[in-house]
C-alpha positions as CSV (number, residue, x, y, z in Angstrom):
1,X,-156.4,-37.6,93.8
2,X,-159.2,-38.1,96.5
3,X,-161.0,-40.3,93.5
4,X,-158.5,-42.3,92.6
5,X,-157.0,-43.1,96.4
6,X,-160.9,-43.7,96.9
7,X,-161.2,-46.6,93.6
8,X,-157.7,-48.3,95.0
9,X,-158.0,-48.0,98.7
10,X,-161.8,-48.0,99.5
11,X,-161.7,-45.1,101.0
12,X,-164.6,-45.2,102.9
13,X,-167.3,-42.5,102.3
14,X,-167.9,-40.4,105.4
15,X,-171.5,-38.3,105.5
16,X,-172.5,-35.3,107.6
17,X,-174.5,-32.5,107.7
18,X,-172.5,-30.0,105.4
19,X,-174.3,-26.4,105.1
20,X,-174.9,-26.0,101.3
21,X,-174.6,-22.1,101.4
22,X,-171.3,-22.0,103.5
23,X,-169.9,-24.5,100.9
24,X,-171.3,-22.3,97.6
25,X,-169.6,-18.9,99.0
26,X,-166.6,-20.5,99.9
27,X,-166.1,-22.0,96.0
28,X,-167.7,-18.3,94.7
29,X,-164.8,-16.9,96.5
30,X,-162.0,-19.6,95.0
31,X,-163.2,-18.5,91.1
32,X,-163.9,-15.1,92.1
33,X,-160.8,-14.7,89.6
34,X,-161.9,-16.8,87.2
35,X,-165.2,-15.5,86.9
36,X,-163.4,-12.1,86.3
37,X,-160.7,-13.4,83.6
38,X,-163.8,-14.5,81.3
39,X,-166.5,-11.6,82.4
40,X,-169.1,-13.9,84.3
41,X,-171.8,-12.9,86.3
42,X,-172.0,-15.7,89.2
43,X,-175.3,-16.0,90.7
44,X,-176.2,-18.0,94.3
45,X,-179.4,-18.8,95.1
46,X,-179.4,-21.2,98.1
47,X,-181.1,-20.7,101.6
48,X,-178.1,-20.0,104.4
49,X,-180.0,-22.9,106.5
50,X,-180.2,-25.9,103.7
51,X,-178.0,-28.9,104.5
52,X,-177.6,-32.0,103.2
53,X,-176.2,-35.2,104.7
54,X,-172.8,-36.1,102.4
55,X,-169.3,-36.6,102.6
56,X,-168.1,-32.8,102.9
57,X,-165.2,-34.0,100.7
58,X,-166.9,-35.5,98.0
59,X,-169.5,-32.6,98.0
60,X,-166.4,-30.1,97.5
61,X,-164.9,-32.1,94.9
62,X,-168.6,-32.4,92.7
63,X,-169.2,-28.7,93.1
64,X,-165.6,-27.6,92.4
65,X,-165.6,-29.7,89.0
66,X,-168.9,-28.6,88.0
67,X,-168.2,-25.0,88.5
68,X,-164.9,-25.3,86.6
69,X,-166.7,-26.8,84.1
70,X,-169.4,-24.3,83.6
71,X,-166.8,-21.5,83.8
72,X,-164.7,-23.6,80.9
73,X,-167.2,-24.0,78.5
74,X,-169.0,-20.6,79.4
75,X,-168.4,-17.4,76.6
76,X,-167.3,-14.1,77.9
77,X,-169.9,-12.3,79.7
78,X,-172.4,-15.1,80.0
79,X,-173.8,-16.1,83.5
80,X,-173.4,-18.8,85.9
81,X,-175.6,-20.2,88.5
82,X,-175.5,-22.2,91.4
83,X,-179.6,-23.0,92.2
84,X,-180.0,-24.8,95.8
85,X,-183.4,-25.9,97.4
86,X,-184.8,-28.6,99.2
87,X,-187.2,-30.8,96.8
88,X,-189.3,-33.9,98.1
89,X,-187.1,-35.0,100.7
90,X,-183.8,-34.5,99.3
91,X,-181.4,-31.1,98.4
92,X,-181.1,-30.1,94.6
93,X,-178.0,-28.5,93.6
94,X,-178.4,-27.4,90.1
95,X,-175.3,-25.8,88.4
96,X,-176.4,-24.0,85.4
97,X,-174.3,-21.9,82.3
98,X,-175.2,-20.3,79.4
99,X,-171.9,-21.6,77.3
100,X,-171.3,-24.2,74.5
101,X,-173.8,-26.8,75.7
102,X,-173.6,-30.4,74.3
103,X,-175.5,-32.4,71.8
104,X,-177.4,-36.2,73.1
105,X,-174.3,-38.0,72.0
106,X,-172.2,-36.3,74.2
107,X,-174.7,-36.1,77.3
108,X,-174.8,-40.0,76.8
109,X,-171.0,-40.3,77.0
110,X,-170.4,-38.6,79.7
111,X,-170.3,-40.5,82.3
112,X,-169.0,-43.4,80.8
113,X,-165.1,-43.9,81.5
114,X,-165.3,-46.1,78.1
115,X,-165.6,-43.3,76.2
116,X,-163.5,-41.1,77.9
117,X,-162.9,-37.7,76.0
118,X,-162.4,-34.0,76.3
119,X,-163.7,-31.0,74.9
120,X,-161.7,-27.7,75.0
121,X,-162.7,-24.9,76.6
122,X,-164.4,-21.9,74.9
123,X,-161.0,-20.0,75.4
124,X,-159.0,-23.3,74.4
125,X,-159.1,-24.5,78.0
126,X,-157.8,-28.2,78.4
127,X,-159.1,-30.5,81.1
128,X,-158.5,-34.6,81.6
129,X,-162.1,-36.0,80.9
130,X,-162.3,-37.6,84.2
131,X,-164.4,-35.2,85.8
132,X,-167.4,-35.7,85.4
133,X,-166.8,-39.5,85.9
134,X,-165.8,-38.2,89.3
135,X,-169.1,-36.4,90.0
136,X,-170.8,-39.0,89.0
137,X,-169.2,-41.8,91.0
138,X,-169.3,-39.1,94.4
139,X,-172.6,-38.4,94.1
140,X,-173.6,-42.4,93.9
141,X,-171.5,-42.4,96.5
142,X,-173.3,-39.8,98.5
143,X,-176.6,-42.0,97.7
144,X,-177.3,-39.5,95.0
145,X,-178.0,-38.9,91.1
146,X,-177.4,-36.3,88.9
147,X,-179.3,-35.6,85.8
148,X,-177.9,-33.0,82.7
149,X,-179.7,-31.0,80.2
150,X,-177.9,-29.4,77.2
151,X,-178.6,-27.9,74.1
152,X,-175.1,-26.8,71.9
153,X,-175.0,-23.1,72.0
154,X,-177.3,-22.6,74.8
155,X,-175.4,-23.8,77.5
156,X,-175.7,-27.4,80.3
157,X,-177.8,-28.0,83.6
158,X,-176.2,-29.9,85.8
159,X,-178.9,-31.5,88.7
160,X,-177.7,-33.4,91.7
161,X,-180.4,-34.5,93.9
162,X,-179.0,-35.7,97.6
163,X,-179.8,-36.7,100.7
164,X,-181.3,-34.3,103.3
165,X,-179.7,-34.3,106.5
């Protein structure tokens, strides 16, 4: 709802200083049931000082999808991680799964509200296909990019690279 107010209303974008690690464990403890229902192991590996300067909004929203994502197309007992550092002036949040991956076509789709589509789930979960057109228009946003690595069966990489505060 946030996106689509945003792309009617011009909802301006707002950055601060938002602490990346306070952010991470709050959305660990949302899917903590989620991770449970499918057997995930949910690994955090950012630095309880790293912040970066975004909307706090957007940031929740990115993170949110791309963890519901990862946990979608992730097969019981597989691992997700959330991989935070600071990287030549800017913060790298990489979310990363071991699940049903994409192949080129699909990478070079999906950001492209054109083509919208969905894929279910590995445990026939359903989603819009808006998404990641979401993320991606956030983290432009935010003065950001985002960059994806797949291979089908071996799972996704999902990069953002954003501003430090």
């Amino acid at each position: 709802m946030t996106w689509s107010k945003s792309q009617f209303t011009n909802l301006k974008t707002e950055p601060r200083s938002v602490n990346i690690s306070t952010l991470s464990n709050e959305l660990q403890h949302e899917f903590r049931a989620a991770f449970r229902q499918k057997d995930l192991h949910a690994k955090m590996e950012v630095a309880s000082s790293l912040k970066a300067y975004v909307d706090p909004n957007h940031l929740e929203i990115i993170l949110r999808n791309l963890i519901q994502n990862a946990i979608k197309f992730s097969n019981t007992g597989g691992s997700i991680s959330l991989v935070a550092e600071n990287v030549d002036e800017h913060i790298s949040i990489a979310i990363i799964d071991e699940g049903k991956g994409m192949n080129k076509e699909q990478i070079s789709n999906l950001f492209d509200i054109n083509t919208h589509f969905s894929t279910p789930g590995t445990l026939n979960e359903k989603g819009t296909g808006l998404g990641m057109i979401i993320i991606n228009d956030f983290v432009r946003e935010n003065n950001g990019s985002i960059e994806v690595e797949s291979e089908p069966n071996k799972g996704s990489s999902f990069k953002i690279l954003l501003p430090i505060e």
